[in-house]
N, C-alpha and C positions, 0 to 999 in steps of 0.2 A: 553560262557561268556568270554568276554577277560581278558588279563593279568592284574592284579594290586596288590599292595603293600597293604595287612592287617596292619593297627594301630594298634598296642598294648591294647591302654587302652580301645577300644571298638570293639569286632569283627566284626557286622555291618558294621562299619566305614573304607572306604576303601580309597584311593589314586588312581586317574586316572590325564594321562595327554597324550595330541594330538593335532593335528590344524587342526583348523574349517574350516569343508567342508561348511559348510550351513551357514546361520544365521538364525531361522526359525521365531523366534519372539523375537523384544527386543524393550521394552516400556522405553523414552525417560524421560517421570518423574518418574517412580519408578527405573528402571534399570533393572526389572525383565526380564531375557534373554532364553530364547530356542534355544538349539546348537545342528547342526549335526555335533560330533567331531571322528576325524579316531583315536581310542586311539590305541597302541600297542599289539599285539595278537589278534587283531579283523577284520574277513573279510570284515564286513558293518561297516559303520558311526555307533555310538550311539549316545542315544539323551543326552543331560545335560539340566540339568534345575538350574535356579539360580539366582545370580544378579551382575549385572557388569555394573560399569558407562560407558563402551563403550566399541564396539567389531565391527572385522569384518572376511570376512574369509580370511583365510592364517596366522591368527595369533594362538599362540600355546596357551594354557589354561594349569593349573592345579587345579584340584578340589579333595576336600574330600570332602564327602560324604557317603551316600547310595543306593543301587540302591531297586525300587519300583515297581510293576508290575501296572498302572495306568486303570481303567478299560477302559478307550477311547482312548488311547493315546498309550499302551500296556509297554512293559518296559523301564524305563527311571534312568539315574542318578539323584539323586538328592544333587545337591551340596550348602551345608553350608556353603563352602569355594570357592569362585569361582575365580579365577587372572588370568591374561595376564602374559604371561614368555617369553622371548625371547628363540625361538628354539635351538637345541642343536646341531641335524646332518645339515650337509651340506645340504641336500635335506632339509629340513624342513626352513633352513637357506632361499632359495633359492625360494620357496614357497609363506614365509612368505613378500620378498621381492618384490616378480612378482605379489602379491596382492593388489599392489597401495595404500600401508598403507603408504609408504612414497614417497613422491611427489618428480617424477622426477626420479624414477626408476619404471620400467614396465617391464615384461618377458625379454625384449632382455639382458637390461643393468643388472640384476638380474643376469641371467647368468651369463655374461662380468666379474660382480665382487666376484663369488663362487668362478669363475674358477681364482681370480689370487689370492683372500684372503683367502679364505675357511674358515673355521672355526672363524677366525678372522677378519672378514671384519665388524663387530656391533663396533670393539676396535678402524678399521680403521678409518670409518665413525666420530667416537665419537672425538678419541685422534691425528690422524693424516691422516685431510681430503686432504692435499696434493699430498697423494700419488693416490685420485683419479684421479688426472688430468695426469698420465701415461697410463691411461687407453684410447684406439680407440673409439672416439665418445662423451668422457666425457671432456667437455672444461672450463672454466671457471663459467658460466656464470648455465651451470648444475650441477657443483658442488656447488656451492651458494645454488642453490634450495634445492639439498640431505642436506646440511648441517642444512640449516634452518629450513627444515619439518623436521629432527632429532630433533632437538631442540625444536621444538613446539609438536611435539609428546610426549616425557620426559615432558615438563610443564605439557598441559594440560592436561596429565592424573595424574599428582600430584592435578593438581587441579578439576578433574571431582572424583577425590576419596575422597578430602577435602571435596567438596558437599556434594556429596551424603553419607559421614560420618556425616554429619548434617542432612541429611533428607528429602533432597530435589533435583530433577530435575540435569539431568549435561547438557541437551540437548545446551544449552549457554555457554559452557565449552569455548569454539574457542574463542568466541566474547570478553569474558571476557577476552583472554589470549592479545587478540588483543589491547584491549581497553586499560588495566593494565600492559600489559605482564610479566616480573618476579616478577613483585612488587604484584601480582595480590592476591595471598593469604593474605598478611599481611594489603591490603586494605580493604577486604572483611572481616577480624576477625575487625579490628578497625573502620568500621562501615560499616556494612552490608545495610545501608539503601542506601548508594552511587547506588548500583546496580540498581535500581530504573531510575533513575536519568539518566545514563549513559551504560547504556546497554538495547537494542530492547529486547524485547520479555519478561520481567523480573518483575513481578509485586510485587506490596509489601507486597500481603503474605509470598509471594518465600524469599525475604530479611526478613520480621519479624519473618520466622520460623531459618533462618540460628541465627537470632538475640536472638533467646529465645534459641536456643542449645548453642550461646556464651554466654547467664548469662543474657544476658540485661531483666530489670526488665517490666513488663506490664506497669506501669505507669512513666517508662523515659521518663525526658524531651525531649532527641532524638529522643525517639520512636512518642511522642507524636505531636513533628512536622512534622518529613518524614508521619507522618499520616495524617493530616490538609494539607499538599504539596499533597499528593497524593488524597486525597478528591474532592481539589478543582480543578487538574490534571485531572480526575477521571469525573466532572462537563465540563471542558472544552471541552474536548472529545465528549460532548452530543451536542458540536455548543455554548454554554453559553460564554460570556467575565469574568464574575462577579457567585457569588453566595451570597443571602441572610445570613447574620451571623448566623440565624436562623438554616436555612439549613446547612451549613458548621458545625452548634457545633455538632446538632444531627445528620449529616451520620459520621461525627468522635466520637464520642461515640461509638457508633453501631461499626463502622470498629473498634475500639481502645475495647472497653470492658472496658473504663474508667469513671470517673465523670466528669459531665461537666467543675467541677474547675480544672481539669489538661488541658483539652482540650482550655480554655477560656485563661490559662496562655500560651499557646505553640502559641495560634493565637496573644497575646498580644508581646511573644517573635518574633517570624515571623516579627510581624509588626514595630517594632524596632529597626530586622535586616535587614529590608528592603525587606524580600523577600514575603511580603503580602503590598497590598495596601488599607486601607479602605476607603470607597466613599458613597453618597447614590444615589440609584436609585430611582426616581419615590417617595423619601420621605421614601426609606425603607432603612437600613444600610446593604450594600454588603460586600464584600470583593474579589479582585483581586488576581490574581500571579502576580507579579508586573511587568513582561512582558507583559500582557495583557493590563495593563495599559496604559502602556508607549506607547505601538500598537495604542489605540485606540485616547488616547491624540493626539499621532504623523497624525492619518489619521484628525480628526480637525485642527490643525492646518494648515495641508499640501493642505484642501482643500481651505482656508478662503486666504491661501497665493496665490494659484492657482484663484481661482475665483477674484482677485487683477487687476485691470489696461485692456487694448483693445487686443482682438487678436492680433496677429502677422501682420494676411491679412489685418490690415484695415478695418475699415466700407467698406461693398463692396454691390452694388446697386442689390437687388434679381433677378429683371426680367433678370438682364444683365448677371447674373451669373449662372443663369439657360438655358440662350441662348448658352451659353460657355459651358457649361456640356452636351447638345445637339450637339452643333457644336463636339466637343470634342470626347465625346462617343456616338452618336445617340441614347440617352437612351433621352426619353420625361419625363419629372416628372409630378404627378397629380397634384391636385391643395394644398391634404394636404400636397404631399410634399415638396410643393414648400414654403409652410410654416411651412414647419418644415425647411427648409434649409435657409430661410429668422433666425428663433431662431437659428440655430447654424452658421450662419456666424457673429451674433452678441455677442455670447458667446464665453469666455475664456475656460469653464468649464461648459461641459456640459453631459448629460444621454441619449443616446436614449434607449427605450424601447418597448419591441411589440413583441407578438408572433410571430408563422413561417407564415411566405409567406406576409409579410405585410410593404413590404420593409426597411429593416433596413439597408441589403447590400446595395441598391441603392443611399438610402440618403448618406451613406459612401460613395460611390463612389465618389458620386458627389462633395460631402466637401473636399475627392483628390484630384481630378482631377484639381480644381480651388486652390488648395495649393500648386499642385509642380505646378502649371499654374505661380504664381508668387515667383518661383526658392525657395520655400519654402525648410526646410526637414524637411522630417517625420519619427515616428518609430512607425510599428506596431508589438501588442503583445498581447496573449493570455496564460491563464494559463497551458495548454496543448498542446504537439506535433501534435495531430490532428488538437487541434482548429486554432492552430498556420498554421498549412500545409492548413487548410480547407480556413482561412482567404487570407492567398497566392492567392489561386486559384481563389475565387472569386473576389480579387480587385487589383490583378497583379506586389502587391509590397511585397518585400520581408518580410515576419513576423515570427518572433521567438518568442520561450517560454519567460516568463518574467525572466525564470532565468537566459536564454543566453542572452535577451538581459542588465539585470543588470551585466552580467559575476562575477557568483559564482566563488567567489577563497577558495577552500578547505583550505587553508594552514591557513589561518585568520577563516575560518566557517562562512564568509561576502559575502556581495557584493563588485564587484569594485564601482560601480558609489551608488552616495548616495548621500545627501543633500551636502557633502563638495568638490565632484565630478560627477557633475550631465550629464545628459546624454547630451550631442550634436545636440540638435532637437529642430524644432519651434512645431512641435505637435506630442502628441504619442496617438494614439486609440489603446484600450483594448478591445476584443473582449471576450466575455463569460465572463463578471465581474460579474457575479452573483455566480459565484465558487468561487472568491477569500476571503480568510478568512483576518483577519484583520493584521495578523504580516504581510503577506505578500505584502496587500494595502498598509501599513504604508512604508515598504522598499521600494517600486513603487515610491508610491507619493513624496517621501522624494528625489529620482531622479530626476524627471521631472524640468526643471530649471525655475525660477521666469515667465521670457520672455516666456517659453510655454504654449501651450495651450493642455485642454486634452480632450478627448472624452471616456466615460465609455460607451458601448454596450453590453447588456445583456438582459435577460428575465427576469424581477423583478416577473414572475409569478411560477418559476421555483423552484425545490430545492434549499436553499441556501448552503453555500461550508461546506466542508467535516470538516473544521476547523472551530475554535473558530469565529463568530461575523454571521452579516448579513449584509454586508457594503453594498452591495450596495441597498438594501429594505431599512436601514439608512438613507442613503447620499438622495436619494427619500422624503424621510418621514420627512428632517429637514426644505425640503420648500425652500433650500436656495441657494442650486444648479441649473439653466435651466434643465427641463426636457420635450425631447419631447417625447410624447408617441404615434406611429402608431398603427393604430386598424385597417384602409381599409384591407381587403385581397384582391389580385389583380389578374385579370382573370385565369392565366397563374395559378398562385398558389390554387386557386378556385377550379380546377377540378382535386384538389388530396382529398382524403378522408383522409391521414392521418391530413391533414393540419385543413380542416372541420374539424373532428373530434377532434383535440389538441383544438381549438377554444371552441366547443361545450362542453367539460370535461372540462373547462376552466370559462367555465361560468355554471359549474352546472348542464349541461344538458348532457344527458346519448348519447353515439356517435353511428350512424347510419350505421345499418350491412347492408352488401351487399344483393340483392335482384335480383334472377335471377341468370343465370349461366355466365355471360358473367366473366372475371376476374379485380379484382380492385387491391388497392392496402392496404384495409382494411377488416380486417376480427375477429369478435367475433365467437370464439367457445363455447358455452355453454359445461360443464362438469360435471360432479357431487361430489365426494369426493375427496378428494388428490389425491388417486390412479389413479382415472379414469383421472385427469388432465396431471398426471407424465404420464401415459402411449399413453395419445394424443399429448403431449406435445415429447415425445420419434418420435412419427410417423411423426408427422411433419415436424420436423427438421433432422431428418433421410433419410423420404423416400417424401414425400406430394408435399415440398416445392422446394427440388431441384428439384424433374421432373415437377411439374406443371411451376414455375417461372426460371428453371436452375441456379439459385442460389447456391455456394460451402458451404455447411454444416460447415467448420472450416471456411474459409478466410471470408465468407460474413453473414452469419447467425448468431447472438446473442443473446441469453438468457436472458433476463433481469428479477432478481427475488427480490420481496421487500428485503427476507433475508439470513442470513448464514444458521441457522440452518433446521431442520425439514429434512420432503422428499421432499418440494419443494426449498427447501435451497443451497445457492451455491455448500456446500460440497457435496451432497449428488447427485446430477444432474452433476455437475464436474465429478464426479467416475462413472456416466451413462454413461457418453458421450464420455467418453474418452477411456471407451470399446469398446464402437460400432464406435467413428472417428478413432482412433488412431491405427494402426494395430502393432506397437512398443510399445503400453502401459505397462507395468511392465517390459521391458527388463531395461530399466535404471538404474536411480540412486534414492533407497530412503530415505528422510528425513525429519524430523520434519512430521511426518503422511504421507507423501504425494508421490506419483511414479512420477519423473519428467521420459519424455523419448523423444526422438529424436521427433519432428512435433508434442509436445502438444504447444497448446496457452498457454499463461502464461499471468498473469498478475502483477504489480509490485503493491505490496503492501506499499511502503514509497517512502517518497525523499532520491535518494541518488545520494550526490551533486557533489563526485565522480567520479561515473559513467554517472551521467547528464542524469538519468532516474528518474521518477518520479511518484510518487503516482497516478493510473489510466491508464499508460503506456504497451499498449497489445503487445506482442510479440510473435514469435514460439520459440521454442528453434530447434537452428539450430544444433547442434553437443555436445555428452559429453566424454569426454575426462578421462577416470577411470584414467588413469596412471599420469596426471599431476592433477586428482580429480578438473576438472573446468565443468562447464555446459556455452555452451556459446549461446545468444539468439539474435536472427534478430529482432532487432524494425525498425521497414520498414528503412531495407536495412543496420541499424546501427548495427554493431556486438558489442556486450557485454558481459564479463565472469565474471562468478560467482564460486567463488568455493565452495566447498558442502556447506560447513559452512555458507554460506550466501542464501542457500536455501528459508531461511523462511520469505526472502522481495518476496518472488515471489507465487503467489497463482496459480492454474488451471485456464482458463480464458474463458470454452464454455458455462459456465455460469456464470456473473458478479452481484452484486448487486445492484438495480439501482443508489444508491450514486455512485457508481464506473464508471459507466458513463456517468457522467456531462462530457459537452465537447467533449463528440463522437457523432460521428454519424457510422452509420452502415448502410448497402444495405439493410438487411431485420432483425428486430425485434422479437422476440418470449418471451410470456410477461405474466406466470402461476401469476393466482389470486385465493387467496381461502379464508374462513372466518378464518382459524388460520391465518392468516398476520392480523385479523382485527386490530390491536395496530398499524400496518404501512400501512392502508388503509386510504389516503387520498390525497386529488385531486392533490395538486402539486407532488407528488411522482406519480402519474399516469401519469398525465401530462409531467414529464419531460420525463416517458418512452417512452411515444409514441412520444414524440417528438424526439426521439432518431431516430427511422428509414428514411431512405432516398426515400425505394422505395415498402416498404413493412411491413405492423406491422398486426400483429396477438396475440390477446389475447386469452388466455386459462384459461377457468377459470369460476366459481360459479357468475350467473346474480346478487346473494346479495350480492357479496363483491366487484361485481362492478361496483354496487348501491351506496354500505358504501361509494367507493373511488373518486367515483363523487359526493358524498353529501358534506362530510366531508371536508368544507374547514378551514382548521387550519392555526392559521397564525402562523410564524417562529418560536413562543413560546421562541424565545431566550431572557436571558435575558443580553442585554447589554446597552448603556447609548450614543453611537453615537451620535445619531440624535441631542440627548441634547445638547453634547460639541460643537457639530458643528453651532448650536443654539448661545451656547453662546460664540464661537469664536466674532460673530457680534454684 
């Protein structure tokens, strides 16, 4: 047994301290930590057991405790007392610092500063960072960095111990210090409910518990609104603009543990400070975040003001315009198209809609082609990098995200262009509007100037977006808009079976398996229980698919699974596949649950306006960096860094949920159904998945749940009030 110092008052109770070899396990919301630590007098690592708001190795611990002969685990410290110390000997100094605990020093420069400070180089660093810039290799611009993660080191762990001396999580420690920074504690004790509001990942349990260890009473009026904010928060997340008053009292009782009269006064107060809207829908009394409001008012008005006065082009004669778009691109239109193109060269504001292969591009094309024909300009734009690059490709004008082409400016949390700075264009088409949630329509439309004209292009059959509303099934459904809608499927697209098949799940009717050996580009696998699905689901995309179709398992093959959880859940098929793809899997870096490592797919779970990556956004991660602690990731061909701490926007991406795929498309599909999704088995969620692949979709999966999923057509079940306002714009 190795060296330690006996306590007095209990002889059990011993004193150990050393720096972690290991970190074997350490749980991000409780703190509960497992360490393999080199203590003094011992030839092996020993284990400690304990709890600590963060750790890594090369940093020094001291613990009191006892030590316990564990019957599985064999013998271990068990520490009562468990702290981070700053090492003592130079070696340990030196260690401590070539472990990438502080950003901007790694093994060489670790060295570099033993050997000119030794023992004193923590006082250096701290009291007289000057004298790093004497040192070969350290210039300006890296000493900034030493000093800074010095500084943010000392916070945050004053403030992952303030947590977790409340009771909760420090896994958000960073964000907070980022968001706050020194001020970050004294915000946090004077209202804990802010965290909510102002920090990812941060719910308002997390804040109500830090709230109850500061005194705050169960039935505060503070408590009682961050409650009713996060409720109706909470509702909007489900796609809702509004909630019934009904609804909103009683899931805040329930969440609150209160009476309805506290809860009835916090929505009365809300609504007085402006940050609730009351409305009625449909003759029932709602209630908004009064951003949603303002959202959904602004896309009314912006359409009533849009749909206002004659295209740009002029009345322009069909048959002539259609000879020009032949002459032009030698593309012949049919004869629905030619009246669909007769309705949008007379509309200001208009919809096209229509599943795959039924030309939607074509008519686009055409309404180009005869707009830059008469020196028009145009801006095209989609809510996604793919759909964006996809839209490019097929109509040969340049098309950005809607948020490059509004140009987010971080500094304000805006856009540049906006109703009192509108964009530069006689027409802008939107490609994939059936994603777009309504803050984000509202910002759109609110650009688009008087004088243009707009074109909305989407699948109104599809999921609607990930966020709050359903604009564009709305803008459809108020009657007031031009809508054309193509249904023809056209030869060329006809003799693909995913296309058939989208069609036929589309209309209720169950889609047509291949028959005979010949190869298609559709295929139902019948399966039997979860297992049997995960593990044909494993084969195919493994081994089946790349040698029958030569298709690349990571860069072309995607997953698409109704949800997070379960065995057929992103998480759990994510940690499959990233075994059997990834041959670097667990050497990286991990965080927040999760192993990032050199060529996994990733995917971006939020907007971040920043970086100018965005929610749905697939990427590899190209290289991670321990020593300046950054992960930096390719989204086709854009390099992006992340540093640890901002790990938890970025998911595993070999298998996505099909919400997360609005707006891609992929070469080939793989697409597990089972009756536990039955709660997200329903047509337009099938529907959008298969319409996801390009050249390839393959279901897996139980014939009743993909019965339920073609039966069950649900409509958007949102409840919000568009259609109406748009109504009574007129």
């Amino acid at each position: 047994m190795p060296m330690q110092e006996p306590l007095s008052a209990d002889p059990k109770t011993e004193r150990l301290s050393g720096a972690v070899e290991r970190v074997v396990f350490h749980s991000d919301e409780s703190g509960f930590t497992v360490l393999r630590t080199r203590v003094r007098g011992s030839r092996e690592p020993v284990t400690v057991t304990g709890y600590l708001a963060a750790v890594a190795p090369g940093e020094f611990v001291e613990c009191i405790g006892e030590w316990s002969n564990d019957r599985t685990y064999g013998l271990q410290f068990k520490a009562k007392e468990l702290a981070v110390v700053p090492p003592a000997t130079t070696e340990g100094i030196e260690k401590y610092l070539a472990s990438g605990m502080v950003k901007g020093i790694g093994q060489h420069f670790a060295k570099v500063l033993v050997k000119a400070f030794g023992k004193d180089v923590f006082s250096v660093i701290e009291n007289e960072p000057k004298k790093l810039r004497s040192l070969p290799g350290i210039g300006k611009k890296r000493t900034e960095m030493i000093i800074g993660a010095w500084q943010e080191q000392q916070v945050v762990r004053d403030i992952m111990v303030f947590l977790q001396s409340h009771g909760v999580g420090t896994a958000r420690a960073v964000r907070i210090y980022k968001t706050y920074g020194d001020q970050a504690i004294t915000i946090v004790s004077s209202n804990p409910y802010r965290l909510v509001l102002d920090i990812q990942g941060i719910g308002f349990k997390t804040a109500d518990t830090i709230a109850a260890k500061l005194g705050t009473l169960s039935d505060s009026p503070v408590r009682a609104r961050a409650g009713v904010r996060h409720v109706l928060q909470e509702i909007s997340s489900e796609g809702h603009c509004a909630a019934t008053r009904e609804r909103l009292t009683a899931d805040a009782m329930e969440l609150l543990g209160v009476s309805e009269q506290v809860v009835e006064r916090a929505i009365k107060e809300e609504i007085v400070d402006s940050g609730l809207v009351q409305d009625e829908i449909n003759g029932t009394p709602c209630l908004y975040l009064a951003s949603l409001y303002r959202a959904e008012s602004s896309v009314a008005a912006s359409v009533r003001r849009l749909n206002n006065g004659e295209p740009p082009w002029g009345i322009t004669d069909v048959e002539e315009a259609a000879g020009m778009v032949e002459t032009l691109t030698g593309l012949s239109l049919s004869a629905s198209q030619e009246e669909a193109l007769k309705v949008a060269l007379a509309s200001k504001f208009l919809v096209i809609t229509g599943g795959p292969g039924v030309g939607k591009t074509t008519l686009v094309n055409a309404i180009l082609r005869i707009v830059r024909f008469k020196k028009l300009k145009v801006a095209l734009c989609a809510p996604t990098g793919r759909a964006a690059k996809r839209l490019s490709e097929s109509t040969g004008f340049e098309a950005k995200t809607i948020h490059r082409l509004l140009e987010f400016e971080p500094r304000s949390f805006d856009f540049k262009h906006g109703r009192d700075n509108p964009l530069a264009t006689d027409l802008v088409v939107v490609d994939e509007s059936s994603m777009i949630d309504v803050l984000l329509m509202s910002k759109l439309l609110a650009a688009v100037p008087d004088s243009a004209a707009l074109i909305l292009v989407g699948d109104a059959d599809q999921l609607p977006s990930v966020g709050p509303g359903a604009v564009l099934e709305d803008v459809i459904a108020s009657n007031v808009v031009p809508v054309v809608r193509l249904t023809e499927i056209f030869r060329q697209a006809a003799e693909s079976r995913i296309i058939i098949n989208a069609h036929r799940i589309n209309r209720g009717e169950m889609p047509l398996n291949q028959e005979g050996k010949g190869l298609t580009d559709f295929y139902f696998v019948p399966a039997g229980e979860p297992e049997d699905i995960r593990m044909k689901l494993l084969e195919v995309v493994l081994k089946r698919i790349p040698v029958k179709f030569g298709f690349d398992p990571v860069k072309d093959i995607q997953v698409l699974t109704p949800m997070n959880r379960g065995g057929l859940g992103t998480n759990a098929l994510n940690t499959a596949l990233q075994k059997e793809l990834n041959l670097k899997s667990g050497s990286g870096v991990t965080r927040f649950g999760t192993n990032y490592s050199e060529g996994d797919k990733v995917i971006q779970l939020v907007n971040n306006y920043d970086k100018e990556v965005f929610n749905g956004d697939i990427g590899v991660i190209a290289s991670i960096n321990e020593e300046d602690k950054v992960v930096t990731v390719d989204f086709d061909r854009r390099y992006v860094e992340y540093e640890f701490g901002e790990l938890d926007e970025l998911a595993l991406a070999y298998a996505t949920s099909i919400h997360k795929s609005q707006g891609s498309e992929y070469p080939a599909v793989v697409i597990p159904l089972a009756m536990q999704h039955y709660m997200l088995l329903q047509r337009n969620l099938l529907y959008t998945a298969v319409t996801r692949g390009r050249k390839l979709v393959m279901i897996i999966g139980q014939t009743k749940a993909l019965g339920m999923a073609v039966r069950n057509r649900a409509a958007s079940g949102r409840l919000t009030n568009l259609a109406d306002k748009i109504r009574k714009e007129y």
